[in-house]
N, CA, C and O atoms as a Tripos MOL2 file, in Angstrom:
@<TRIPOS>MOLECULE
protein
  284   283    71     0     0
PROTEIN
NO_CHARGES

@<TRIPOS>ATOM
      1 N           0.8520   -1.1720    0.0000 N.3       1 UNK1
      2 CA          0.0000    0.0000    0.0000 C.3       1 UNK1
      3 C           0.8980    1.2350    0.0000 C.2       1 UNK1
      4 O           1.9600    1.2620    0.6230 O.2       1 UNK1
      5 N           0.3420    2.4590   -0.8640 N.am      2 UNK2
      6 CA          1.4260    3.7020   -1.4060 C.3       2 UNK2
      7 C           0.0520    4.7520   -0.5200 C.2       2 UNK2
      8 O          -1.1290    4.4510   -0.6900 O.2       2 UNK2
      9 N           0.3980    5.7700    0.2500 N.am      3 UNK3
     10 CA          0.2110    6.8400    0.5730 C.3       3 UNK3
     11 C           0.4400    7.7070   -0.4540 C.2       3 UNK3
     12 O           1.4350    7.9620   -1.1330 O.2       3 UNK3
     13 N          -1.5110    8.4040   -0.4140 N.am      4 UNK4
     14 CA         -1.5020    9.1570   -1.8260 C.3       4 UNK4
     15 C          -2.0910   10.2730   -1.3790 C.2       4 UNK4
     16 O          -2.7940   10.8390   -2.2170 O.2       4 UNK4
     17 N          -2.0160   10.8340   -0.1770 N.am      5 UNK5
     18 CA         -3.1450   11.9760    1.0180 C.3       5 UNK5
     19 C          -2.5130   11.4310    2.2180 C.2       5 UNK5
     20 O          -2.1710   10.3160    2.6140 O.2       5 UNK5
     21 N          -2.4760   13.0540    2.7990 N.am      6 UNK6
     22 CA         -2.6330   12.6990    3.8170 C.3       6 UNK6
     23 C          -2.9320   14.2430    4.2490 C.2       6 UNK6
     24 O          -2.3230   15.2280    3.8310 O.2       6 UNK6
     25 N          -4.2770   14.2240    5.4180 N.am      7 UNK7
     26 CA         -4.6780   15.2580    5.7460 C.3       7 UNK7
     27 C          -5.3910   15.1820    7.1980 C.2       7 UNK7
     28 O          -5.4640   14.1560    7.8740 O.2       7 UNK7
     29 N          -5.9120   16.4720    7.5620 N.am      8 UNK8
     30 CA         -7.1790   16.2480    8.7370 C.3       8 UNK8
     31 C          -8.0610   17.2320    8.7970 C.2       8 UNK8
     32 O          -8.4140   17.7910    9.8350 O.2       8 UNK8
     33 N          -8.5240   17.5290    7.4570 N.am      9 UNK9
     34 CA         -9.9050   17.8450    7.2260 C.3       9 UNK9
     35 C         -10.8060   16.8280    6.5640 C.2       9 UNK9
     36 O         -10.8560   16.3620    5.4260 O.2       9 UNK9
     37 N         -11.4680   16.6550    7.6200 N.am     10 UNK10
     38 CA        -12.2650   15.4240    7.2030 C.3      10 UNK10
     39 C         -13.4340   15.4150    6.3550 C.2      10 UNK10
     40 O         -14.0320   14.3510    6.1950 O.2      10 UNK10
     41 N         -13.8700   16.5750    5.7410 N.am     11 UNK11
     42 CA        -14.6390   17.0870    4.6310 C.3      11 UNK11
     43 C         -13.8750   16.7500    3.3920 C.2      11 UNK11
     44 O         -14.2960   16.3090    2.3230 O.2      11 UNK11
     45 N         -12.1470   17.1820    3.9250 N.am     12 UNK12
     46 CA        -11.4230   16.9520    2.2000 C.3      12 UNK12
     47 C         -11.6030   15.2530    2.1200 C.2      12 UNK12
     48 O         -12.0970   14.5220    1.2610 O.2      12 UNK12
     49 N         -11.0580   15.0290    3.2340 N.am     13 UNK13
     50 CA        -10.6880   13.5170    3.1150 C.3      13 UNK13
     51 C         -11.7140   12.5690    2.6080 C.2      13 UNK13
     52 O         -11.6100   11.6840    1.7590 O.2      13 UNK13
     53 N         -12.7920   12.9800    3.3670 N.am     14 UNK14
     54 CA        -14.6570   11.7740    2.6680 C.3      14 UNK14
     55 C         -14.6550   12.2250    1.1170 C.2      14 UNK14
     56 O         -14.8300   11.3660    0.2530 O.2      14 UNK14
     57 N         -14.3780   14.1150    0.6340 N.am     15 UNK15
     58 CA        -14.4850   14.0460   -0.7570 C.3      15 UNK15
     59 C         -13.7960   12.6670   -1.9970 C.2      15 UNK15
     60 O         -14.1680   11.9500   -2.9260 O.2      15 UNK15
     61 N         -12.3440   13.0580   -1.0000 N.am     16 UNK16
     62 CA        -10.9690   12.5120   -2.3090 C.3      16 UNK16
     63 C         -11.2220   11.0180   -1.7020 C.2      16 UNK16
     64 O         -10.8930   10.3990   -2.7140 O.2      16 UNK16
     65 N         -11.6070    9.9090   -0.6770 N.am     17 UNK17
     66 CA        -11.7720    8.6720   -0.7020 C.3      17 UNK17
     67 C         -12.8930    8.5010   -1.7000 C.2      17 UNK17
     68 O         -12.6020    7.9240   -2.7480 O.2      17 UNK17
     69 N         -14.3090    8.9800   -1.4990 N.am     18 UNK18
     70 CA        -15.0070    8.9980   -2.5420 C.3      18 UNK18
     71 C         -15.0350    8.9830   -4.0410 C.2      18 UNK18
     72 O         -15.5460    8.1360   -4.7740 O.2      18 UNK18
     73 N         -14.1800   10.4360   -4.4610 N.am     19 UNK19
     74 CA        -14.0990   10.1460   -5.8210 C.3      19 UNK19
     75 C         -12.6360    9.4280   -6.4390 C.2      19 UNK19
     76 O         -12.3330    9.4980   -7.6300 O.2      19 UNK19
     77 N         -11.6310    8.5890   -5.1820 N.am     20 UNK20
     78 CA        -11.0980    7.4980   -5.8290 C.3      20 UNK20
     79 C         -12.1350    6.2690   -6.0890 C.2      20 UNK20
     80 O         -12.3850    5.6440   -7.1190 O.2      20 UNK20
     81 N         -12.6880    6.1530   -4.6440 N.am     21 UNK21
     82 CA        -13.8580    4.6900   -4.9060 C.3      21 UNK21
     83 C         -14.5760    5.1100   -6.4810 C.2      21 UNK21
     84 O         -14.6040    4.2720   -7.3810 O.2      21 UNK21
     85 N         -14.9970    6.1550   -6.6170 N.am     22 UNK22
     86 CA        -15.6430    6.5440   -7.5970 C.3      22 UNK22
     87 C         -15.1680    5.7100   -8.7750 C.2      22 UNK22
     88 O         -15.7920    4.8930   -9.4520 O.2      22 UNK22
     89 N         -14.0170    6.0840   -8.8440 N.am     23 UNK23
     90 CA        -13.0090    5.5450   -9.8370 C.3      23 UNK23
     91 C         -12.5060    3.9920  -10.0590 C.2      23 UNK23
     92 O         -11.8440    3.5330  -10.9900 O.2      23 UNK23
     93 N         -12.9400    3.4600   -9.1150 N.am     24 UNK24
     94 CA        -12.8350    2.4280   -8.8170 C.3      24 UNK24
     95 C         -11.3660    1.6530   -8.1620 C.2      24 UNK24
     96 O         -10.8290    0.5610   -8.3490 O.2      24 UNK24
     97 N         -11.0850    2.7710   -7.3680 N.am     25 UNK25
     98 CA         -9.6280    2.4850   -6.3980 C.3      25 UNK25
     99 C          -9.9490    2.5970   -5.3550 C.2      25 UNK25
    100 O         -10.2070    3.6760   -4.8220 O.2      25 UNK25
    101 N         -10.0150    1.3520   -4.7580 N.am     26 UNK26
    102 CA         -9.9080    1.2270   -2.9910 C.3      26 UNK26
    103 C          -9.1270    1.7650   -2.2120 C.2      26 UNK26
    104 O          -7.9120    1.8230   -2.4010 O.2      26 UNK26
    105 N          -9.6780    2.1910   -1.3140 N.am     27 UNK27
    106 CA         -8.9710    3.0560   -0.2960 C.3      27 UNK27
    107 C          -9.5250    2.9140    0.9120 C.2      27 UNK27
    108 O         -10.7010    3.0200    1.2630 O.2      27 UNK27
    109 N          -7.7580    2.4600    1.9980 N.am     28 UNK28
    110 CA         -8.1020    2.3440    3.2310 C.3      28 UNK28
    111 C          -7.5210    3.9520    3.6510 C.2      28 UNK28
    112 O          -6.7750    4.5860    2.9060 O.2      28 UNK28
    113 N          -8.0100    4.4540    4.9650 N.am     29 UNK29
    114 CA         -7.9540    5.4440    5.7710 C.3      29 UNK29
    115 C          -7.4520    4.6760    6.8740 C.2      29 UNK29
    116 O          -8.0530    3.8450    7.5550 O.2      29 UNK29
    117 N          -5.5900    5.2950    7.0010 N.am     30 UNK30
    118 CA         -5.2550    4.8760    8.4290 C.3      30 UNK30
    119 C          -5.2990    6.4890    9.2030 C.2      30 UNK30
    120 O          -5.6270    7.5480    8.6660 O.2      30 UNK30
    121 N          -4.8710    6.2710   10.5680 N.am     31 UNK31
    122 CA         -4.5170    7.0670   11.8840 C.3      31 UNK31
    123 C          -6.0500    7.4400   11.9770 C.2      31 UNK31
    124 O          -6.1050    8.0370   13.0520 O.2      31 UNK31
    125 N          -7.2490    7.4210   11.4780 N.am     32 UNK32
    126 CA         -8.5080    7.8260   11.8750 C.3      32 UNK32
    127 C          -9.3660    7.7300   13.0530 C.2      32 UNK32
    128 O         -10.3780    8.4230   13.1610 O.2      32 UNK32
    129 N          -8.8890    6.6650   14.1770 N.am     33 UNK33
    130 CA         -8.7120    6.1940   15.5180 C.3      33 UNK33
    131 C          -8.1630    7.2100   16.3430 C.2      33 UNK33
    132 O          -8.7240    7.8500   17.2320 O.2      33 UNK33
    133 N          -6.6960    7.2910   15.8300 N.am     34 UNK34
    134 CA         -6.1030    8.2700   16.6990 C.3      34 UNK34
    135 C          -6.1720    9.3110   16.4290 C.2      34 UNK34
    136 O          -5.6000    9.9920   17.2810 O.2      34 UNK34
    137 N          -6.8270   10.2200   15.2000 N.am     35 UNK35
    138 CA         -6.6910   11.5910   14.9740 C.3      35 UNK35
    139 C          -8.1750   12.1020   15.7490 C.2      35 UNK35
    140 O          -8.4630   13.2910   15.8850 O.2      35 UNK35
    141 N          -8.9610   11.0650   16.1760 N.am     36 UNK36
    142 CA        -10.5430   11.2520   16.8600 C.3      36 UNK36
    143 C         -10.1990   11.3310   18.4050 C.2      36 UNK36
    144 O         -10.9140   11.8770   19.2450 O.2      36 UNK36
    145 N          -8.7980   10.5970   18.6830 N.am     37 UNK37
    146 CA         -8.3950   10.3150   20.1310 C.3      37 UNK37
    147 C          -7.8930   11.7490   20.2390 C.2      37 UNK37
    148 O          -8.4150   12.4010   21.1440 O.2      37 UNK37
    149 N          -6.7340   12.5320   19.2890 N.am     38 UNK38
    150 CA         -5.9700   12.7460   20.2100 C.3      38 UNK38
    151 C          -6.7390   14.2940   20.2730 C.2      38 UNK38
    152 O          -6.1180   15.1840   20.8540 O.2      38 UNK38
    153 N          -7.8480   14.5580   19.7830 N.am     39 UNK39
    154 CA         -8.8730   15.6960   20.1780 C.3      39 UNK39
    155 C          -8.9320   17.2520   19.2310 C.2      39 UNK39
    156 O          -8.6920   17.2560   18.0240 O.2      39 UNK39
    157 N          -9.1220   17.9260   19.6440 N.am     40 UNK40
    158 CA         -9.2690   18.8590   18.2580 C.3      40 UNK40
    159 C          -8.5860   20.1070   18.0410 C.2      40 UNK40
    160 O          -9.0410   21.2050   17.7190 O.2      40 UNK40
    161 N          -6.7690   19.5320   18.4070 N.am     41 UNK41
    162 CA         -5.6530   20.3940   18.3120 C.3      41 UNK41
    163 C          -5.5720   19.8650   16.1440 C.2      41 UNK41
    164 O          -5.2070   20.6650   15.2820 O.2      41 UNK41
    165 N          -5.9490   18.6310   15.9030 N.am     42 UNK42
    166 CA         -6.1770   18.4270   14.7810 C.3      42 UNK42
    167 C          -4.1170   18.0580   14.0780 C.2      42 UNK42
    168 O          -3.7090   18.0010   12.9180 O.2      42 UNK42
    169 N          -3.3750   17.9020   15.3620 N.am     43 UNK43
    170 CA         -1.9640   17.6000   15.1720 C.3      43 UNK43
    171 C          -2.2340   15.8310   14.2760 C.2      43 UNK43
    172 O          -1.2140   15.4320   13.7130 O.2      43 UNK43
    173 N          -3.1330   15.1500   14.1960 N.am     44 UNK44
    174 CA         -2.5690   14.0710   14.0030 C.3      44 UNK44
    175 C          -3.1270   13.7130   12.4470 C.2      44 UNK44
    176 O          -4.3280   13.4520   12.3880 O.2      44 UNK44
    177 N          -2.5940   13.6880   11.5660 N.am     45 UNK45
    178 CA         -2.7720   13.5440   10.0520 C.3      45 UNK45
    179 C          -3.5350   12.2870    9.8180 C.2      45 UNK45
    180 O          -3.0580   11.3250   10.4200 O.2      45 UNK45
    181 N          -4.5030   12.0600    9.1640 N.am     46 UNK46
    182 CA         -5.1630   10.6760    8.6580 C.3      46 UNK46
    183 C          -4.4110   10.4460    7.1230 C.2      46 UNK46
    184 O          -4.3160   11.4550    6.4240 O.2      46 UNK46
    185 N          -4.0910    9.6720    6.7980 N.am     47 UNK47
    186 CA         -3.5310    8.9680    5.4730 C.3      47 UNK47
    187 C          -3.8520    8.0540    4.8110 C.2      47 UNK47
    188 O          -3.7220    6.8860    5.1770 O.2      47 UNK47
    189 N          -4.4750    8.5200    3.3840 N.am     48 UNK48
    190 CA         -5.6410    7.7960    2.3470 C.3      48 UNK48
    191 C          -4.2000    6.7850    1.9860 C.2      48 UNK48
    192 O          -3.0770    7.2750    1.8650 O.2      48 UNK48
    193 N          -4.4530    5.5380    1.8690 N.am     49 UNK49
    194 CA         -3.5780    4.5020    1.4100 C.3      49 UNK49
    195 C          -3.7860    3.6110    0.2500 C.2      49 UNK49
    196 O          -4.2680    2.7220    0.9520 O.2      49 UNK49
    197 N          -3.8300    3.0900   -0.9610 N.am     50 UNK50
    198 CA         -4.0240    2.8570   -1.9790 C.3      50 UNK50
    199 C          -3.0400    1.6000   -2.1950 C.2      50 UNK50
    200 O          -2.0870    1.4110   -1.4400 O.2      50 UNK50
    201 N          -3.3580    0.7090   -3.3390 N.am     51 UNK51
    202 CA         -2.4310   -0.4230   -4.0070 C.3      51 UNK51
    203 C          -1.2680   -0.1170   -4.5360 C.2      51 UNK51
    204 O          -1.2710    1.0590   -4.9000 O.2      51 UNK51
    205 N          -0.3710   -0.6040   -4.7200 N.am     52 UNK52
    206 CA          0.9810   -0.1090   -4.9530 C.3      52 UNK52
    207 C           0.8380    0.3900   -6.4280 C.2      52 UNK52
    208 O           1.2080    1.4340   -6.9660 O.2      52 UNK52
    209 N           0.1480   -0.7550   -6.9200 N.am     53 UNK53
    210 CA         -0.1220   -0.4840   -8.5190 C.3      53 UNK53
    211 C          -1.1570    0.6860   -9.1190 C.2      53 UNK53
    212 O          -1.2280    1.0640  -10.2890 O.2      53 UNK53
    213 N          -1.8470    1.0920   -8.1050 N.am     54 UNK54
    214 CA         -2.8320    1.6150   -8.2970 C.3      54 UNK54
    215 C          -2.3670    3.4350   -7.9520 C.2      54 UNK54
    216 O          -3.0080    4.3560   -8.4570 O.2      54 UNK54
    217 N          -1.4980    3.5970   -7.2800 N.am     55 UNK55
    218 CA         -0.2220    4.7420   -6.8830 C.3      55 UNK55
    219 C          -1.0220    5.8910   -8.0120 C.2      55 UNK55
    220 O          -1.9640    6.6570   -7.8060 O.2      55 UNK55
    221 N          -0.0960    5.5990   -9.4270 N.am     56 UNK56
    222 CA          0.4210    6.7970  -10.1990 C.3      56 UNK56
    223 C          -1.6290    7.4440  -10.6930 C.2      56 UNK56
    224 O          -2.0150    8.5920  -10.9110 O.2      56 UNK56
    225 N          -2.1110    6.6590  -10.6960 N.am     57 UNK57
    226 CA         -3.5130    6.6260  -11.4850 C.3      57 UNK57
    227 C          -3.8180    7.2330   -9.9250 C.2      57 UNK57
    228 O          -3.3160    8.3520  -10.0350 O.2      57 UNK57
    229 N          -4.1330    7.1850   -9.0980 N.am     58 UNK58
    230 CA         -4.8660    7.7100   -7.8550 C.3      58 UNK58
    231 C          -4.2770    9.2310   -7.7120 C.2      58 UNK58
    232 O          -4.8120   10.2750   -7.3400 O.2      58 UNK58
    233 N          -3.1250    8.9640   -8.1050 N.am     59 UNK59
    234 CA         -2.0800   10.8570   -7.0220 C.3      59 UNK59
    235 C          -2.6480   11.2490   -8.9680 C.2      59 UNK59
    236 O          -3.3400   12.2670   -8.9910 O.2      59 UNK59
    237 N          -2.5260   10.8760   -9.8050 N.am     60 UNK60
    238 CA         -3.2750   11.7100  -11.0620 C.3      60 UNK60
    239 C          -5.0290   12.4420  -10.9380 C.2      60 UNK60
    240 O          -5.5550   13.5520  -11.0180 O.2      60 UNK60
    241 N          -5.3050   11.4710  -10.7740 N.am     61 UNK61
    242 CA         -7.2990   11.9350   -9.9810 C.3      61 UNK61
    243 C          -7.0300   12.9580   -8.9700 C.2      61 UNK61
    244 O          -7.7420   13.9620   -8.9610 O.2      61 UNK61
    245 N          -6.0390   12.8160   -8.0760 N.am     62 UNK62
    246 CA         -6.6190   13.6770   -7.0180 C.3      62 UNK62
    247 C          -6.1610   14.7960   -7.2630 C.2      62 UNK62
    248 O          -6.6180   15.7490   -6.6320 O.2      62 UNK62
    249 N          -4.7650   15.0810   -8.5960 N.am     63 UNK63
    250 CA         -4.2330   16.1840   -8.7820 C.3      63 UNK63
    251 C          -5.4360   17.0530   -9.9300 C.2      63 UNK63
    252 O          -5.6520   18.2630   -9.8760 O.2      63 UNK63
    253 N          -5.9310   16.3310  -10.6670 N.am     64 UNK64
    254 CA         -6.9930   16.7760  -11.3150 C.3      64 UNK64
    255 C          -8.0650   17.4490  -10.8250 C.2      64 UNK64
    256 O          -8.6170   18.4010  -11.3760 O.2      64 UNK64
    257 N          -8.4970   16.7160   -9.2950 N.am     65 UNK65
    258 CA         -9.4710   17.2780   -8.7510 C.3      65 UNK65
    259 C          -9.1520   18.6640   -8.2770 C.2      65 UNK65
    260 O         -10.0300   19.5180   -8.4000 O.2      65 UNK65
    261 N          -8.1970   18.9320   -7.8410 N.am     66 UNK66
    262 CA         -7.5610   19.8590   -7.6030 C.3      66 UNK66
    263 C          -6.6820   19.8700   -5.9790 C.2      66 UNK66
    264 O          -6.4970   20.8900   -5.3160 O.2      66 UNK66
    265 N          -6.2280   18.4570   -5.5880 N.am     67 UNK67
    266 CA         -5.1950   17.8760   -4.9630 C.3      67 UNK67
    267 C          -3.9160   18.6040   -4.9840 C.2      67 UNK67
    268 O          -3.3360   18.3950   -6.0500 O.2      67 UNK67
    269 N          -3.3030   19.3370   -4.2410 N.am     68 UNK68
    270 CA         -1.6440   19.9910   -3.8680 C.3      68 UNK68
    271 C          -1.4400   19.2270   -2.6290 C.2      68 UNK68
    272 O          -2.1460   19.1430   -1.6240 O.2      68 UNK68
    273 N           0.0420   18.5190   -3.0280 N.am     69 UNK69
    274 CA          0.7850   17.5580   -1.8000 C.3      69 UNK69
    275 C           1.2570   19.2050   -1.1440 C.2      69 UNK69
    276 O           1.7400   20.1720   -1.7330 O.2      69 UNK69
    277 N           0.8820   19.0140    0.2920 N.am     70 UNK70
    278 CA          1.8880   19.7270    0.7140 C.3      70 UNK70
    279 C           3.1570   20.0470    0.4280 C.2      70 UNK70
    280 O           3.4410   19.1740   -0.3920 O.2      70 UNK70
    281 N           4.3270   20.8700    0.5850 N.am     71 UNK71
    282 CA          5.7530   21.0240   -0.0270 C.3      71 UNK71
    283 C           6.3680   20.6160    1.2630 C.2      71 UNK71
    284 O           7.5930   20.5550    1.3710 O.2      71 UNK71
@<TRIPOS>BOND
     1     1     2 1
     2     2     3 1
     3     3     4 2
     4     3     5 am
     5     5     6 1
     6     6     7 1
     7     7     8 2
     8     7     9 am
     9     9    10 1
    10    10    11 1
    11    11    12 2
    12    11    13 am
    13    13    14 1
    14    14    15 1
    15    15    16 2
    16    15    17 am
    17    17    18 1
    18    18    19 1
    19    19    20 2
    20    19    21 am
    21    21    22 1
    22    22    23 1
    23    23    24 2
    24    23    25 am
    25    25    26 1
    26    26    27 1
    27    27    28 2
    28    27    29 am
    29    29    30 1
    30    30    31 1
    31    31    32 2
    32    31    33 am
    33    33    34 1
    34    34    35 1
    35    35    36 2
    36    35    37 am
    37    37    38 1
    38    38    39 1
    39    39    40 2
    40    39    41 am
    41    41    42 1
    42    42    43 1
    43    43    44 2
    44    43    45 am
    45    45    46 1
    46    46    47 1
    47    47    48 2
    48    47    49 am
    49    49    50 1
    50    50    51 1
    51    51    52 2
    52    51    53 am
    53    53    54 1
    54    54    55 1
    55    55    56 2
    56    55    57 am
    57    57    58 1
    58    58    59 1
    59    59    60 2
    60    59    61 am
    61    61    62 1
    62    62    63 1
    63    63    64 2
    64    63    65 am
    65    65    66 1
    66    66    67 1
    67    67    68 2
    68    67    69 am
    69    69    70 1
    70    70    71 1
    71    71    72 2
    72    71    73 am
    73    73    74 1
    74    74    75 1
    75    75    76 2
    76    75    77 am
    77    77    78 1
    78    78    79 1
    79    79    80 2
    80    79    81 am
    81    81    82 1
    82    82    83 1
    83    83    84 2
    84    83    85 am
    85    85    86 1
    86    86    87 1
    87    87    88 2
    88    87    89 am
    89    89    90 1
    90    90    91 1
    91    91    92 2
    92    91    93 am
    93    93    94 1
    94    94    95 1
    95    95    96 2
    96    95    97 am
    97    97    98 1
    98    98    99 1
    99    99   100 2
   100    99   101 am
   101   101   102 1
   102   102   103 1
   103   103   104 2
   104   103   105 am
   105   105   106 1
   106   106   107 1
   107   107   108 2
   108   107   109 am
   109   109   110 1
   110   110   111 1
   111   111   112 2
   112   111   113 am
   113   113   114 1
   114   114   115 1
   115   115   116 2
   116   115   117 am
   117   117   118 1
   118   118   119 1
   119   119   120 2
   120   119   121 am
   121   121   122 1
   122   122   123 1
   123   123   124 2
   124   123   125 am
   125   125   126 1
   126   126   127 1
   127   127   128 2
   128   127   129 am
   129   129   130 1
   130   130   131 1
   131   131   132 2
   132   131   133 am
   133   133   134 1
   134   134   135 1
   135   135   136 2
   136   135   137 am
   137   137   138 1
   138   138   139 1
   139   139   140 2
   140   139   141 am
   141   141   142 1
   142   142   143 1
   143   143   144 2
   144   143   145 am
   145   145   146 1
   146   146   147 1
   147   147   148 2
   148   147   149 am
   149   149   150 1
   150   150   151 1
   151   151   152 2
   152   151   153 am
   153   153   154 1
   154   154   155 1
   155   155   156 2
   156   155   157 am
   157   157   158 1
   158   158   159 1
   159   159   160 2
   160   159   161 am
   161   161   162 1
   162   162   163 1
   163   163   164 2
   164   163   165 am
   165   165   166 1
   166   166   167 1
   167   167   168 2
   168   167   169 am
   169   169   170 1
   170   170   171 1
   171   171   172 2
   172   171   173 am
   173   173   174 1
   174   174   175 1
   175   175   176 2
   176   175   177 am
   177   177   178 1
   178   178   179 1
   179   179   180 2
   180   179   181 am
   181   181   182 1
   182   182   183 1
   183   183   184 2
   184   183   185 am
   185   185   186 1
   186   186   187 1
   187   187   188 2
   188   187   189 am
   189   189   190 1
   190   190   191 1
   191   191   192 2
   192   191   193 am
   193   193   194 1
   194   194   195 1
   195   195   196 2
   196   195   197 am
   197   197   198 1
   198   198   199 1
   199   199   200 2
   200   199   201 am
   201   201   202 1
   202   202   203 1
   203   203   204 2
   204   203   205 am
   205   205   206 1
   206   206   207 1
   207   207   208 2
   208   207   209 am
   209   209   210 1
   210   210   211 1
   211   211   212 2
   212   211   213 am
   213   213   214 1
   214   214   215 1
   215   215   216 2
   216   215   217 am
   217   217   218 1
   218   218   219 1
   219   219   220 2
   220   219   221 am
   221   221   222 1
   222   222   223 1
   223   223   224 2
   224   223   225 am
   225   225   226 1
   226   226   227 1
   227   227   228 2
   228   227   229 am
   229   229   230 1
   230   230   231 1
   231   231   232 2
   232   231   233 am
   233   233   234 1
   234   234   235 1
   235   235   236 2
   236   235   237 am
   237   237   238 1
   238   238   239 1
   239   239   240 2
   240   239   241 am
   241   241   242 1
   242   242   243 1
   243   243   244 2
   244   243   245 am
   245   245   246 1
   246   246   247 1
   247   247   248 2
   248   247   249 am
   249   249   250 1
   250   250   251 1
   251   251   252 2
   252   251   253 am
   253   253   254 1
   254   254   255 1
   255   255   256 2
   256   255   257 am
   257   257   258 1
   258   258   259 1
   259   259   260 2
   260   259   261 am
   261   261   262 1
   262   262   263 1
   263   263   264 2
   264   263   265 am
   265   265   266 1
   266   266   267 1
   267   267   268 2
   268   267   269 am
   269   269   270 1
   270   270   271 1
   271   271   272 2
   272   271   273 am
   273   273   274 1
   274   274   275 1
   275   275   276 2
   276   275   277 am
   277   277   278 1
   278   278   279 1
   279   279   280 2
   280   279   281 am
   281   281   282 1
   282   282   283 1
   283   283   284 2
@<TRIPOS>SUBSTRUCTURE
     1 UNK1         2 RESIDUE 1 A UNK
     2 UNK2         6 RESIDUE 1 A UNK
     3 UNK3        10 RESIDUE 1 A UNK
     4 UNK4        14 RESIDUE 1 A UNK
     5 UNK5        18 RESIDUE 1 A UNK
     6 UNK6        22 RESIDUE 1 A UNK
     7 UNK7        26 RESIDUE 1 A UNK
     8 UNK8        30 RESIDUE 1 A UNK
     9 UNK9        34 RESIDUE 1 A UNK
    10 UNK10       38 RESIDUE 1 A UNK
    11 UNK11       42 RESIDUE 1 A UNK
    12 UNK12       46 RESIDUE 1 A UNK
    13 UNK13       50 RESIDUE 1 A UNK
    14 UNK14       54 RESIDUE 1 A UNK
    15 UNK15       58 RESIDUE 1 A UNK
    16 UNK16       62 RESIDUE 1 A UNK
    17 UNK17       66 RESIDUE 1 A UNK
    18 UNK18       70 RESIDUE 1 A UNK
    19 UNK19       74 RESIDUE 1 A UNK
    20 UNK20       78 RESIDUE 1 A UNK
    21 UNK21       82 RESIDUE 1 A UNK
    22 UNK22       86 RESIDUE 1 A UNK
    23 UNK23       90 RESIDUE 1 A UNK
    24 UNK24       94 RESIDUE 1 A UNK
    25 UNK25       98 RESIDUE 1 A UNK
    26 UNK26      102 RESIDUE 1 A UNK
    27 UNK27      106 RESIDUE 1 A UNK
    28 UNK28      110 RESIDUE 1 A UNK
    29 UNK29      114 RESIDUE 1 A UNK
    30 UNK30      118 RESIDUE 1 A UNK
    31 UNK31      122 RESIDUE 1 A UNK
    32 UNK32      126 RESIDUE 1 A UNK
    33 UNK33      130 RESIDUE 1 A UNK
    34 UNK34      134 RESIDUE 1 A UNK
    35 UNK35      138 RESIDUE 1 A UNK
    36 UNK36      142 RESIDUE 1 A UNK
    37 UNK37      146 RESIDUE 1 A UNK
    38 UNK38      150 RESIDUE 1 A UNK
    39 UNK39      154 RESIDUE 1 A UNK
    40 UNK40      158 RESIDUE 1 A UNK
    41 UNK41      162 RESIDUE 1 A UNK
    42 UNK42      166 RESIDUE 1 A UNK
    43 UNK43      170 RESIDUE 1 A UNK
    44 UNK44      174 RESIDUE 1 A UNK
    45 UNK45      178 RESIDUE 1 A UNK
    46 UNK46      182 RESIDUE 1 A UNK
    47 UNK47      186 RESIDUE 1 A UNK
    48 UNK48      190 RESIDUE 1 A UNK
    49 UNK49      194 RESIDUE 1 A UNK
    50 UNK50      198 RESIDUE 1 A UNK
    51 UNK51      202 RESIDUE 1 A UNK
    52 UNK52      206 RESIDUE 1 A UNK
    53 UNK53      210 RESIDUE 1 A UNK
    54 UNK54      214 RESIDUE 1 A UNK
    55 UNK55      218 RESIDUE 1 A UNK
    56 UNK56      222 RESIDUE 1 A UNK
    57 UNK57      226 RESIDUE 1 A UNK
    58 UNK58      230 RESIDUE 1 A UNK
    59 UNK59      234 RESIDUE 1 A UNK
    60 UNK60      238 RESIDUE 1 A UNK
    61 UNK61      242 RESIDUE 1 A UNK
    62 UNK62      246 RESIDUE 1 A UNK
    63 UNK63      250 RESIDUE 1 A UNK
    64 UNK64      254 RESIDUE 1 A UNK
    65 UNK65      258 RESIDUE 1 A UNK
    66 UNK66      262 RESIDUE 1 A UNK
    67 UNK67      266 RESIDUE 1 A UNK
    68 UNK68      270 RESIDUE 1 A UNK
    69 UNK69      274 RESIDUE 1 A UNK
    70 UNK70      278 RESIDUE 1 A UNK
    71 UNK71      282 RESIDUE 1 A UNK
């Protein structure tokens, strides 16, 4: 699994899991446990995770959607 997001706005995050499923790329959501634990300083990043193969085609969709990796 390739990390293709990672954020903690959870409005962005339900959008861009959505319109990968859309697409038909599965996507697990890790740290979502602990970013609910550690309360609403909002320090702890959730990270959309994807198939290895499935990588270059997912970070393309989300750059389309209008996706910027942090620098």
């Amino acid at each position: 699994m390739r990390e293709v997001l990672r954020s903690n706005d959870a409005v962005q995050l339900s959008f861009f899991v959505a319109l990968l499923k859309n697409q038909g790329i599965p996507t697990v959501v890790l740290d979502s446990h602990t970013s609910v634990l550690e309360g609403s300083a909002s320090a702890i990043l959730q990270r959309v995770m994807v198939a290895d193969d499935q990588q270059a085609q997912a970070r393309r969709i989300l750059r389309e959607a209008g996706w910027t990796a942090p620098s």
